[in-house]
PDB file as gemmi writes it, atoms N, CA and C in Angstrom:
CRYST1    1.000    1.000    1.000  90.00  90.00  90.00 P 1                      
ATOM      1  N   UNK A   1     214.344 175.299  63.485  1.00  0.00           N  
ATOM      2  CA  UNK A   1     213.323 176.314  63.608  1.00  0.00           C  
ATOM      3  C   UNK A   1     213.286 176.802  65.055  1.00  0.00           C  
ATOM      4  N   UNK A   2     212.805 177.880  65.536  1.00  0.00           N  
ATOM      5  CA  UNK A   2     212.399 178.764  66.603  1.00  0.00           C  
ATOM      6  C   UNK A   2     211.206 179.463  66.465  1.00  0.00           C  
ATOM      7  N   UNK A   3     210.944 179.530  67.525  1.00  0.00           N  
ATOM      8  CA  UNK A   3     209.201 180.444  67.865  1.00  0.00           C  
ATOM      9  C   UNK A   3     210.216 181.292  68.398  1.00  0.00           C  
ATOM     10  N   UNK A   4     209.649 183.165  68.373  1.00  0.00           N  
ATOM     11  CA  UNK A   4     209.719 184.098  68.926  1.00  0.00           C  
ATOM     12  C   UNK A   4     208.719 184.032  70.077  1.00  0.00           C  
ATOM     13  N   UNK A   5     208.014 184.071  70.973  1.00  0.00           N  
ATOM     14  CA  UNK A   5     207.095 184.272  71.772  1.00  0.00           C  
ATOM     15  C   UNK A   5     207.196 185.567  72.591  1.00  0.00           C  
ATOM     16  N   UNK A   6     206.546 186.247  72.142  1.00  0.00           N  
ATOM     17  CA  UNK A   6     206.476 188.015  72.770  1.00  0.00           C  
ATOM     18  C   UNK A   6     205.130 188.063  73.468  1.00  0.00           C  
ATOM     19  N   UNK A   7     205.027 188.515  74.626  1.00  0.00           N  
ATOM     20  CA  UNK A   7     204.460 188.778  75.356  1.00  0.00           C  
ATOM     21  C   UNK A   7     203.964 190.675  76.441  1.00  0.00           C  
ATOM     22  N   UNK A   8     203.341 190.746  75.556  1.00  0.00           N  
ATOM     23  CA  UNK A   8     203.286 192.289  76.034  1.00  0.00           C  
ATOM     24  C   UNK A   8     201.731 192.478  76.821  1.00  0.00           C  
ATOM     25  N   UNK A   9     202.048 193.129  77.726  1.00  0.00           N  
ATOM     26  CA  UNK A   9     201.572 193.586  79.324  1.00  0.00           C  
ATOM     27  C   UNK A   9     201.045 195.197  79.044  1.00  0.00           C  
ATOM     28  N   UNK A  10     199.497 195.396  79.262  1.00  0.00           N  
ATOM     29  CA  UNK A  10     199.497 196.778  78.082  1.00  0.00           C  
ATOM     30  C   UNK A  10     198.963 197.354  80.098  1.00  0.00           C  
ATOM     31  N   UNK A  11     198.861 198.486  79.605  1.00  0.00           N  
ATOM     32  CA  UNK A  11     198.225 199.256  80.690  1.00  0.00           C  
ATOM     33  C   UNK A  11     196.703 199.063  80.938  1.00  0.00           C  
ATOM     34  N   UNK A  12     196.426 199.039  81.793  1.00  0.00           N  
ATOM     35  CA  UNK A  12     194.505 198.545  82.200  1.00  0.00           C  
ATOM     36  C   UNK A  12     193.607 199.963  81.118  1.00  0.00           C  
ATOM     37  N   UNK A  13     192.974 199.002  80.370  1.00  0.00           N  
ATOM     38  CA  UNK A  13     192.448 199.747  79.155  1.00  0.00           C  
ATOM     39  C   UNK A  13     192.705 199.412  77.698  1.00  0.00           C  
ATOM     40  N   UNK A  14     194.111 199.147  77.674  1.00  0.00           N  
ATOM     41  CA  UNK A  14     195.428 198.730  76.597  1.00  0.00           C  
ATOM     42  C   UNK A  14     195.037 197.915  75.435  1.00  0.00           C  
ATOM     43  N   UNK A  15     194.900 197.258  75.884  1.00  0.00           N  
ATOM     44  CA  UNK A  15     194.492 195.240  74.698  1.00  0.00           C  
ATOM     45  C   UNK A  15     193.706 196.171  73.729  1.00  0.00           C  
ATOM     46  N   UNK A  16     192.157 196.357  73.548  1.00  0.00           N  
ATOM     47  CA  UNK A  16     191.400 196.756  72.699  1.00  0.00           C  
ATOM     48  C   UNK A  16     192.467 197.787  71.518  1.00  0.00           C  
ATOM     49  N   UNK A  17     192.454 198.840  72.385  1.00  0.00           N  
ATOM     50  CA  UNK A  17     193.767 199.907  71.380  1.00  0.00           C  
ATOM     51  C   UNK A  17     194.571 199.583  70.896  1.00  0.00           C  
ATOM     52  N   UNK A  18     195.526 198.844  71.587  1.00  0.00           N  
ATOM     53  CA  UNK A  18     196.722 198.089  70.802  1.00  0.00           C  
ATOM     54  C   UNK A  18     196.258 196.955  69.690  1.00  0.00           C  
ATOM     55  N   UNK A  19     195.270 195.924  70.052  1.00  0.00           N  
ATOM     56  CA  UNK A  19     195.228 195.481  68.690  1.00  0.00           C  
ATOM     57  C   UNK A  19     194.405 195.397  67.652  1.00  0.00           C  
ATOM     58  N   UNK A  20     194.098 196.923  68.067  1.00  0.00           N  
ATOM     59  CA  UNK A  20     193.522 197.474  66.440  1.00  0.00           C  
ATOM     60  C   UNK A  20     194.095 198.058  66.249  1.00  0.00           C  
ATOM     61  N   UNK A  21     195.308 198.629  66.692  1.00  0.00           N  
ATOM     62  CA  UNK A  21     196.577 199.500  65.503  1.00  0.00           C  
ATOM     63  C   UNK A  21     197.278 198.292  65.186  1.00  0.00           C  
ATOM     64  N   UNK A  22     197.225 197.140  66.140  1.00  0.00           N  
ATOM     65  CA  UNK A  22     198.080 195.966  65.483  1.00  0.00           C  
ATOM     66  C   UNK A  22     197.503 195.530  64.193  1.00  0.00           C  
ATOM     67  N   UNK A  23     196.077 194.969  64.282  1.00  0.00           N  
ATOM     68  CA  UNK A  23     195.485 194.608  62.787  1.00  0.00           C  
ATOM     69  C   UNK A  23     195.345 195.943  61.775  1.00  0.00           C  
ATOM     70  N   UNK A  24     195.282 196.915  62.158  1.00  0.00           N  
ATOM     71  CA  UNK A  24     195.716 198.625  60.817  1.00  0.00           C  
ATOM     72  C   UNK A  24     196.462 198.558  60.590  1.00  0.00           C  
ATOM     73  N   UNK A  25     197.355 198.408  61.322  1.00  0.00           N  
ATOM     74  CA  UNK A  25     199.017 199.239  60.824  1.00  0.00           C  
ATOM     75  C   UNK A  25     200.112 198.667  61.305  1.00  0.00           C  
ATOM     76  N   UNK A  26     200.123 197.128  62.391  1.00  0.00           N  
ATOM     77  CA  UNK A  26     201.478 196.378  62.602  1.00  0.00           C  
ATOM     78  C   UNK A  26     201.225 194.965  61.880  1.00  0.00           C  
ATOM     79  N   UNK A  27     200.588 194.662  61.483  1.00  0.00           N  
ATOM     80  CA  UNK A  27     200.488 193.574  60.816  1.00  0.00           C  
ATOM     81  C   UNK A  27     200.938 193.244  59.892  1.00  0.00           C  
ATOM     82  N   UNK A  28     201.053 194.406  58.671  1.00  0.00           N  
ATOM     83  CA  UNK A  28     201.403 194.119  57.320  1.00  0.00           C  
ATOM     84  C   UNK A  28     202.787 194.472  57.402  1.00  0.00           C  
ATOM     85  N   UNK A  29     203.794 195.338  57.823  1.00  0.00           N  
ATOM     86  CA  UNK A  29     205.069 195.052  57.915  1.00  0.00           C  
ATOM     87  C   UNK A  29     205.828 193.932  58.255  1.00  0.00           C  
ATOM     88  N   UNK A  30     205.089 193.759  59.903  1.00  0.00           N  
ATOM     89  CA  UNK A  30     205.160 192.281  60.336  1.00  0.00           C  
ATOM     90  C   UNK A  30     205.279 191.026  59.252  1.00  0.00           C  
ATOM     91  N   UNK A  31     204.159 191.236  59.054  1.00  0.00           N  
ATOM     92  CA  UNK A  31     204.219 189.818  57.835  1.00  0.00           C  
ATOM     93  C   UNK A  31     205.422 190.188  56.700  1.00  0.00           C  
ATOM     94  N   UNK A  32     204.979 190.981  56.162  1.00  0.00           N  
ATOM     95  CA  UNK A  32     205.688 191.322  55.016  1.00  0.00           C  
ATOM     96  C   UNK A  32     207.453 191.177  55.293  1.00  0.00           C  
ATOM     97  N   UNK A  33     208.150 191.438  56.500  1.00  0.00           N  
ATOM     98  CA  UNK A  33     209.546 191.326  56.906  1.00  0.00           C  
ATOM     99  C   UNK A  33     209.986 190.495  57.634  1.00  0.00           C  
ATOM    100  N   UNK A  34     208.985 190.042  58.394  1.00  0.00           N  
ATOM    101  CA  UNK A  34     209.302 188.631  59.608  1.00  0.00           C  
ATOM    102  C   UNK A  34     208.691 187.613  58.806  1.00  0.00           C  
ATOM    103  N   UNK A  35     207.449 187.702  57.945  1.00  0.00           N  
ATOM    104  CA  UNK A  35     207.074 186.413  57.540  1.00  0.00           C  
ATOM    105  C   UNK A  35     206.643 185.428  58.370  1.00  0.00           C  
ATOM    106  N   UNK A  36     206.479 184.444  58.179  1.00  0.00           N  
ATOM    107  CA  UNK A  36     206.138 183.489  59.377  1.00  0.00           C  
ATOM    108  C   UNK A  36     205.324 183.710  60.916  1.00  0.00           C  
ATOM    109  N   UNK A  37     204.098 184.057  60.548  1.00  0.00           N  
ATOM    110  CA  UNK A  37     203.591 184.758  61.716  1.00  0.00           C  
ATOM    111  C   UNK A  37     202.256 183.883  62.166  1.00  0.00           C  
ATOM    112  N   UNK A  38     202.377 183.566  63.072  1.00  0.00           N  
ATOM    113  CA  UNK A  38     201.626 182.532  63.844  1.00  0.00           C  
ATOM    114  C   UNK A  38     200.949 182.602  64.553  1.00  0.00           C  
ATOM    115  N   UNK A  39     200.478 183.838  64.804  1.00  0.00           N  
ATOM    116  CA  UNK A  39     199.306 184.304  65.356  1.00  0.00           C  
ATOM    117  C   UNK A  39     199.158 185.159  66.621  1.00  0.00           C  
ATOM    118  N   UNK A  40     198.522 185.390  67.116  1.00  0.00           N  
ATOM    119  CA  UNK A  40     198.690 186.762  68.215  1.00  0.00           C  
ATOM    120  C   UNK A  40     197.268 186.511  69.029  1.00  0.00           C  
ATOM    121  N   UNK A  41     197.298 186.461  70.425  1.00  0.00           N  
ATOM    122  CA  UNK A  41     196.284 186.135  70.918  1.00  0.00           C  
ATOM    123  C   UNK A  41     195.807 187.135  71.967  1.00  0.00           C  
ATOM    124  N   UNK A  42     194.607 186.782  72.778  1.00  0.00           N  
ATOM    125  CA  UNK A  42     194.707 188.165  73.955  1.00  0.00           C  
ATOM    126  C   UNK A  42     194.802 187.049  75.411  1.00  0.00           C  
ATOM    127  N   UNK A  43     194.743 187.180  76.146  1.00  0.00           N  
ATOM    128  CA  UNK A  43     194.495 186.160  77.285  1.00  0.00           C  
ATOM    129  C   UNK A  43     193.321 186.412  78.156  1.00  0.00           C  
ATOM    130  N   UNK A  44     192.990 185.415  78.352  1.00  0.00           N  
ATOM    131  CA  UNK A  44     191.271 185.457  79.292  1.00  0.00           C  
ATOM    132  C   UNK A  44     191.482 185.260  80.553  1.00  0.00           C  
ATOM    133  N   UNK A  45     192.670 184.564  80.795  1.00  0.00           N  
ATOM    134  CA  UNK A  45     192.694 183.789  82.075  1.00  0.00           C  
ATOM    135  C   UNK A  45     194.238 183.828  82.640  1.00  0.00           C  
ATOM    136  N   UNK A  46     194.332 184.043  83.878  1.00  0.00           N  
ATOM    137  CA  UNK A  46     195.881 184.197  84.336  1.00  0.00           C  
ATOM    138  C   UNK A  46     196.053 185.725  84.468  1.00  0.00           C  
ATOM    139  N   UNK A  47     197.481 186.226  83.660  1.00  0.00           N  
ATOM    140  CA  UNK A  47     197.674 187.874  83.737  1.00  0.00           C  
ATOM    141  C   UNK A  47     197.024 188.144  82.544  1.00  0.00           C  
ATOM    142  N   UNK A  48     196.071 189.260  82.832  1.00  0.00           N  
ATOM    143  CA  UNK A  48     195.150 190.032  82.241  1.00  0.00           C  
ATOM    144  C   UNK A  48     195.852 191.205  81.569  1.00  0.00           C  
ATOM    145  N   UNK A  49     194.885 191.735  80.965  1.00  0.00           N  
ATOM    146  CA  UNK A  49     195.560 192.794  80.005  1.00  0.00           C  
ATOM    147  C   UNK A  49     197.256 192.526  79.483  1.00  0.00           C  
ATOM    148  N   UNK A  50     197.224 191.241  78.699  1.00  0.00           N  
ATOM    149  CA  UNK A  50     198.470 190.448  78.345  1.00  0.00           C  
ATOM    150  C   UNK A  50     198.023 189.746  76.521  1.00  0.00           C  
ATOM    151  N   UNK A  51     198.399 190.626  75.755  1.00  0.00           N  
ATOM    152  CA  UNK A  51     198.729 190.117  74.269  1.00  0.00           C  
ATOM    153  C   UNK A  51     199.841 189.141  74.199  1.00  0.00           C  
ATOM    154  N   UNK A  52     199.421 188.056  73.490  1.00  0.00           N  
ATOM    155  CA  UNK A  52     201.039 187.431  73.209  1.00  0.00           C  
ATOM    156  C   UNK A  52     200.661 186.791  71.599  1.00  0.00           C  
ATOM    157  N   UNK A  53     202.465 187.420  71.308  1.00  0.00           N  
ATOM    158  CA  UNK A  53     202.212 187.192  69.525  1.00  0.00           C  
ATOM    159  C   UNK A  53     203.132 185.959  69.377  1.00  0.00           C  
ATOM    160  N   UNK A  54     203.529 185.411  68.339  1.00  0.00           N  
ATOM    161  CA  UNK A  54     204.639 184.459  67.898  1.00  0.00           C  
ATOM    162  C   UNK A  54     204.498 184.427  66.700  1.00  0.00           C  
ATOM    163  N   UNK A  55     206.078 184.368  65.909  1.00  0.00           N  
ATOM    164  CA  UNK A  55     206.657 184.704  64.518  1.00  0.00           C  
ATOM    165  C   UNK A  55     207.728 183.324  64.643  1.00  0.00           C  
ATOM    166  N   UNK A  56     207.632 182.299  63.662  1.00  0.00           N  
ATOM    167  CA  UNK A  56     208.560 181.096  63.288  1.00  0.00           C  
ATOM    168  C   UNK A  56     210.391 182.147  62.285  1.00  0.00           C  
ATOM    169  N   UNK A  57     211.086 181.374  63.095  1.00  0.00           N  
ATOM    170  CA  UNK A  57     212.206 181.569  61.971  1.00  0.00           C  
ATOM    171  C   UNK A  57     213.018 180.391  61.702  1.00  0.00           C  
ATOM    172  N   UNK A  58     213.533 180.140  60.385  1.00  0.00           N  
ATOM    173  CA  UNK A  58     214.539 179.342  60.230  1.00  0.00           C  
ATOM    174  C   UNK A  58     215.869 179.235  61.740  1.00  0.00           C  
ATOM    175  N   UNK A  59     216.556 180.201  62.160  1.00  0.00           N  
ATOM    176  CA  UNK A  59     217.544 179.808  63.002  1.00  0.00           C  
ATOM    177  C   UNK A  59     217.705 181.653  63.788  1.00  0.00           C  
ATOM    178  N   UNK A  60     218.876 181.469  64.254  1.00  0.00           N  
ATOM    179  CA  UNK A  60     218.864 182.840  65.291  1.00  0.00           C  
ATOM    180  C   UNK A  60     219.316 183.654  64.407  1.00  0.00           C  
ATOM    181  N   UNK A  61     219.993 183.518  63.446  1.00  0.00           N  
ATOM    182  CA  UNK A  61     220.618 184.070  62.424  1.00  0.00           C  
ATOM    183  C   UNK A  61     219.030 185.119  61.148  1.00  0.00           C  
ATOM    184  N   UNK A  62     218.588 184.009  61.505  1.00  0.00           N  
ATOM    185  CA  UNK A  62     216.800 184.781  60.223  1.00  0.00           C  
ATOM    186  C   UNK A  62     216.717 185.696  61.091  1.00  0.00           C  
ATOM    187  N   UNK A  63     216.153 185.021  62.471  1.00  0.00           N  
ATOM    188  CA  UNK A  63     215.686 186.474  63.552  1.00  0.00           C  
ATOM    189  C   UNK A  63     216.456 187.579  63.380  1.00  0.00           C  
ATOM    190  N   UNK A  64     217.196 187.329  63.534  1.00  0.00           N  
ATOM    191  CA  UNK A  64     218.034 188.785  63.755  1.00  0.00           C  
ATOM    192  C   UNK A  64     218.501 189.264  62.283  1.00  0.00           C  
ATOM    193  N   UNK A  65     218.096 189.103  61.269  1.00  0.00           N  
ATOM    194  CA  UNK A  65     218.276 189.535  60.098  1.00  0.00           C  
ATOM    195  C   UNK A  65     216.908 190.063  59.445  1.00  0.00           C  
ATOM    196  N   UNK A  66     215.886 189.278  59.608  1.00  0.00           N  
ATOM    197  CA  UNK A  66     214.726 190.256  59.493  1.00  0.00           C  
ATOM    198  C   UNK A  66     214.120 191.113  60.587  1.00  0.00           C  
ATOM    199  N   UNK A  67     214.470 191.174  61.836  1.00  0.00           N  
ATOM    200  CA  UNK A  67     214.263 192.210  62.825  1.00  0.00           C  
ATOM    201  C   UNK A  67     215.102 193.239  62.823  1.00  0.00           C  
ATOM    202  N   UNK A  68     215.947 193.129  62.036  1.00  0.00           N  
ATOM    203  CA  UNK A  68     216.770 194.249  62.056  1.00  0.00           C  
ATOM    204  C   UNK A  68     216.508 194.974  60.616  1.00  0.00           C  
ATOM    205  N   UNK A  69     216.042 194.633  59.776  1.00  0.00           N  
ATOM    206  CA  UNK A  69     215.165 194.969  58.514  1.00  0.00           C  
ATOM    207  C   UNK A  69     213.871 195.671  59.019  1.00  0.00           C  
ATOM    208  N   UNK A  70     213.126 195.012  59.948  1.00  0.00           N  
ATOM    209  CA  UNK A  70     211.854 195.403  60.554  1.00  0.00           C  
ATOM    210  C   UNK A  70     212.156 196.998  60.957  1.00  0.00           C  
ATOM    211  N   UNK A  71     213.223 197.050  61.786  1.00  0.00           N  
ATOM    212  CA  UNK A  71     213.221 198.471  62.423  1.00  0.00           C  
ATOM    213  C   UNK A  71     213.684 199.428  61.726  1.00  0.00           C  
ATOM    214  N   UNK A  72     214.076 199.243  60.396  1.00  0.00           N  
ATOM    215  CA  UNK A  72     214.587 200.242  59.279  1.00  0.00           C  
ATOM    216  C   UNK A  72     213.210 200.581  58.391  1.00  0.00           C  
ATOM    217  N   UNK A  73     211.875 200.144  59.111  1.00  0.00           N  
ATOM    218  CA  UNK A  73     210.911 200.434  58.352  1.00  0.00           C  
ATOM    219  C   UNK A  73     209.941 201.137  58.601  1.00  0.00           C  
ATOM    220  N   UNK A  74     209.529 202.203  57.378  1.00  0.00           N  
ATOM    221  CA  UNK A  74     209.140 203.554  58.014  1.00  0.00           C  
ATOM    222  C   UNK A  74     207.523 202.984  58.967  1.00  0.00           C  
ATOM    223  N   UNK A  75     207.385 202.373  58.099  1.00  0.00           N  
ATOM    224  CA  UNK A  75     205.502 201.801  58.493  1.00  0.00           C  
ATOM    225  C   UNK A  75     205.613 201.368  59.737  1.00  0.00           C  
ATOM    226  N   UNK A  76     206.605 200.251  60.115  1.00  0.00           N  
ATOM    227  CA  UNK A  76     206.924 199.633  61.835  1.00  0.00           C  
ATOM    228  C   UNK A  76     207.045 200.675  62.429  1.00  0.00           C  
ATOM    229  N   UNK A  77     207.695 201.921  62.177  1.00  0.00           N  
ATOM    230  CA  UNK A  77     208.533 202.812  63.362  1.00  0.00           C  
ATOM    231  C   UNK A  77     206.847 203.737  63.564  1.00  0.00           C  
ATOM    232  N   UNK A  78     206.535 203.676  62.325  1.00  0.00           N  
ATOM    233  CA  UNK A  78     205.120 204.781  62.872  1.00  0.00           C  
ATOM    234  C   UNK A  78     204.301 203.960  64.064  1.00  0.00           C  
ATOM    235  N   UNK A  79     203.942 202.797  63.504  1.00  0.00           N  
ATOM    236  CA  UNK A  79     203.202 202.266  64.291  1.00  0.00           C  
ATOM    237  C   UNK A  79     203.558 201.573  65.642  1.00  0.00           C  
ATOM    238  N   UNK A  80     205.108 201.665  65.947  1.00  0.00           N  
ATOM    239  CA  UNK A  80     205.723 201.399  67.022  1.00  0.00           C  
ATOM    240  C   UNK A  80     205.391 202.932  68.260  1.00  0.00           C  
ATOM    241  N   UNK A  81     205.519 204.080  66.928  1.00  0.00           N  
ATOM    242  CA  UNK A  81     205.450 204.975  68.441  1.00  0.00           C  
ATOM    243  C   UNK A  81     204.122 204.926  68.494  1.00  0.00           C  
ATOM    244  N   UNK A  82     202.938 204.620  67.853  1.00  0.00           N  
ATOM    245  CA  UNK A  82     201.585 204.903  68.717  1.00  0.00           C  
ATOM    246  C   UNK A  82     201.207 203.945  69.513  1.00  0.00           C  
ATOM    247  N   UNK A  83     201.801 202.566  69.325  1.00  0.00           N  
ATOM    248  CA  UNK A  83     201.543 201.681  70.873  1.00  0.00           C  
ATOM    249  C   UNK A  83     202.321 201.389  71.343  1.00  0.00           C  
ATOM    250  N   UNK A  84     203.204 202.246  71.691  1.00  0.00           N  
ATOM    251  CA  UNK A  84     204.271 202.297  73.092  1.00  0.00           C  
ATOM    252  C   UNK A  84     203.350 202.892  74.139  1.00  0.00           C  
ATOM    253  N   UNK A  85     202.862 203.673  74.018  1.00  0.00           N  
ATOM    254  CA  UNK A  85     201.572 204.131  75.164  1.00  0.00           C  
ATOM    255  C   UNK A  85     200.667 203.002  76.027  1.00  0.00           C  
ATOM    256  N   UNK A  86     200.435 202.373  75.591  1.00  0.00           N  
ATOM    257  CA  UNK A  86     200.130 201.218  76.101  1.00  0.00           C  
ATOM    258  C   UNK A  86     200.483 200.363  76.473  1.00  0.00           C  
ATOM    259  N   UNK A  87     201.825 200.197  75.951  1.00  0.00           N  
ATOM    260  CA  UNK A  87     202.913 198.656  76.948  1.00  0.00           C  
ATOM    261  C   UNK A  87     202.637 199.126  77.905  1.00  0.00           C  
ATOM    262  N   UNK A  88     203.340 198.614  78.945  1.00  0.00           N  
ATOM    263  CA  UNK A  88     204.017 198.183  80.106  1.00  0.00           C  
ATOM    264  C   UNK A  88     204.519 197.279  80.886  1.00  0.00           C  
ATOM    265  N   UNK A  89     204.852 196.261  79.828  1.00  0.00           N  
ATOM    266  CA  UNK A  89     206.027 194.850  79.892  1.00  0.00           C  
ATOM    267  C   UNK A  89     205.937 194.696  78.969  1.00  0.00           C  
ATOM    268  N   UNK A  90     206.783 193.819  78.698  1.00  0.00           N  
ATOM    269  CA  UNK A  90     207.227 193.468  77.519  1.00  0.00           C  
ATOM    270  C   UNK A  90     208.420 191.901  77.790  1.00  0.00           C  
ATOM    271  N   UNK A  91     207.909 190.825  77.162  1.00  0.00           N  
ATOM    272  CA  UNK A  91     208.446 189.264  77.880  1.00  0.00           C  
ATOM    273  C   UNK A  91     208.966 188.657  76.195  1.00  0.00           C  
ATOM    274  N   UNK A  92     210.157 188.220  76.280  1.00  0.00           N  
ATOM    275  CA  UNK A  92     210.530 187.718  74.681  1.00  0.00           C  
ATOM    276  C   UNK A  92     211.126 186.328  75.210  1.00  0.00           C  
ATOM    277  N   UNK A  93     210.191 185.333  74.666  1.00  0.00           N  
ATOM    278  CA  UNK A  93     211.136 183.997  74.893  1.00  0.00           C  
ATOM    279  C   UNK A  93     211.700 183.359  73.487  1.00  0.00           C  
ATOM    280  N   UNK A  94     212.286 182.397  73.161  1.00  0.00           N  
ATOM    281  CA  UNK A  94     212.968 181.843  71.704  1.00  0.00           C  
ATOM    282  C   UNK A  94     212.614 180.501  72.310  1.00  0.00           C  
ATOM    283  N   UNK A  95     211.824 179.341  71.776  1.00  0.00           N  
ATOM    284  CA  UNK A  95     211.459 178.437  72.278  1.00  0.00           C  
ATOM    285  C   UNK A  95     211.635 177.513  71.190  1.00  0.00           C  
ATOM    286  N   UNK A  96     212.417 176.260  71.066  1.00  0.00           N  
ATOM    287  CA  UNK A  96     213.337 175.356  70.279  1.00  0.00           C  
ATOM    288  C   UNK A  96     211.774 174.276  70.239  1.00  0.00           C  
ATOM    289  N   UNK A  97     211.315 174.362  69.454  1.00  0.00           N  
ATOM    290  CA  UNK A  97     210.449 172.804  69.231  1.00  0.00           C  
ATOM    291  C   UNK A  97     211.093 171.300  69.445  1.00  0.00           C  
ATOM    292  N   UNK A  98     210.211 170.570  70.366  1.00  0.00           N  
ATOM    293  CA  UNK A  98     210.581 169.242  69.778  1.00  0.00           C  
ATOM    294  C   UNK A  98     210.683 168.267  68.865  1.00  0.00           C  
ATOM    295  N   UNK A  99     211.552 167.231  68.700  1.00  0.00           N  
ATOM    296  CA  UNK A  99     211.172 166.166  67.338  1.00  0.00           C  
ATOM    297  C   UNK A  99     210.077 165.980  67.494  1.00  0.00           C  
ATOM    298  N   UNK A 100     209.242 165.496  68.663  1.00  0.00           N  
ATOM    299  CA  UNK A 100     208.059 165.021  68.420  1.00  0.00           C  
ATOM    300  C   UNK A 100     206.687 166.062  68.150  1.00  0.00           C  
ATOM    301  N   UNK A 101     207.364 167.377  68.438  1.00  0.00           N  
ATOM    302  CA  UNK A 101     205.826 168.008  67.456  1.00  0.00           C  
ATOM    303  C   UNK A 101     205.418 167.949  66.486  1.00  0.00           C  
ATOM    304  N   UNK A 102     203.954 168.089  66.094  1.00  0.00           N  
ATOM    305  CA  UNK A 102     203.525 167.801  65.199  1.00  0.00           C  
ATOM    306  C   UNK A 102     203.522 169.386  64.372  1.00  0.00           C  
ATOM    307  N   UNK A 103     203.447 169.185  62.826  1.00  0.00           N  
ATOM    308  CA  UNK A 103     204.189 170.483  61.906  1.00  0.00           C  
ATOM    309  C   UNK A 103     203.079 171.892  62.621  1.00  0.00           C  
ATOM    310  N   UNK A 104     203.817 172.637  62.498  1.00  0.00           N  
ATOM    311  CA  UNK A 104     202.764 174.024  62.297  1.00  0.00           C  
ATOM    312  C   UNK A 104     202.298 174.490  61.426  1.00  0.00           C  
ATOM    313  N   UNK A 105     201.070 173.919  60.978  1.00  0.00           N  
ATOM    314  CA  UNK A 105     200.031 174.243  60.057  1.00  0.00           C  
ATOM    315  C   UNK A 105     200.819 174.622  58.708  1.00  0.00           C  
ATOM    316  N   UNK A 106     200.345 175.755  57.964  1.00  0.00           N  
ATOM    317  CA  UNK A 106     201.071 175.663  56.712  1.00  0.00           C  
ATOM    318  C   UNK A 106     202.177 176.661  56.690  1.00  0.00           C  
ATOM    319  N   UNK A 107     202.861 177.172  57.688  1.00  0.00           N  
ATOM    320  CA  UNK A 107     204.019 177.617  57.722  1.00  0.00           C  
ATOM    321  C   UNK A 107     205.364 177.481  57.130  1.00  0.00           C  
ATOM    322  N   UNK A 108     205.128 178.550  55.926  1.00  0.00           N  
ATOM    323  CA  UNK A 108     206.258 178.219  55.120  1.00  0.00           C  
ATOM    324  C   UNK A 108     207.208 179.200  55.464  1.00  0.00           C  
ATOM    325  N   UNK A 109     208.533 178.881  55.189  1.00  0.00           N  
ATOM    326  CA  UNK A 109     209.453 180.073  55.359  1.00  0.00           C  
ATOM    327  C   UNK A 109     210.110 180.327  53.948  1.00  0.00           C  
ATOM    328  N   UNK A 110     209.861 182.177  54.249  1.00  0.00           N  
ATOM    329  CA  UNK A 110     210.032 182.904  52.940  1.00  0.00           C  
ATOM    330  C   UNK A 110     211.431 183.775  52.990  1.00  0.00           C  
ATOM    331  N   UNK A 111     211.663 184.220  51.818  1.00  0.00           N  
ATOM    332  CA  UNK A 111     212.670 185.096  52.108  1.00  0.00           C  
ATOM    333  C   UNK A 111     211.990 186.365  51.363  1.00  0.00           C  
TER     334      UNK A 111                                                      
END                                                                             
């Protein structure tokens, strides 16, 4: 397994706007093509005006087979161009779990 960990840096103002088109209109593709979605947070403390999401996949091979499904989709691409206005970073890590973590909640992987 792998965590995606995305980290996006919105413009001062940003957070509020972006994730309420995220819960309207990026969410349900999201789920529906990446599956495995683990939640999306805002940050209080540290760098500000900083969303960070994370999506589980089987191996590098899932990632890149349902992200590349993702961007062939009309619903993602709409809702990709209305919060591009608001990035202004954008941070992608792939982070390998240890044996010793404990499971992630009820995270099943779908096809």
């Amino acid at each position: 397994m792998i965590i995606d960990y995305r980290a996006y840096t919105m413009h001062s103002g940003g957070a509020a706007p972006f994730m309420e088109l995220f819960e309207n209109e990026g969410l349900e593709p999201q789920k529906r093509i990446l599956g495995n979605f683990l939640g999306i947070y805002r940050t209080e403390v540290g760098p500000i005006n900083q969303i960070i999401m994370m999506f589980a996949y089987q191996d590098l091979n899932d990632r890149q087979t349902r992200r590349d499904a993702l961007f062939k989709d009309p619903a993602f691409l709409a809702y990709l161009a209305k919060v591009r206005p608001y990035l202004r970073d954008q941070e992608v890590r792939l982070l390998v779990p240890s044996t010793c973590n404990p499971p992630i909640g009820d995270t099943v992987f779908t096809r």
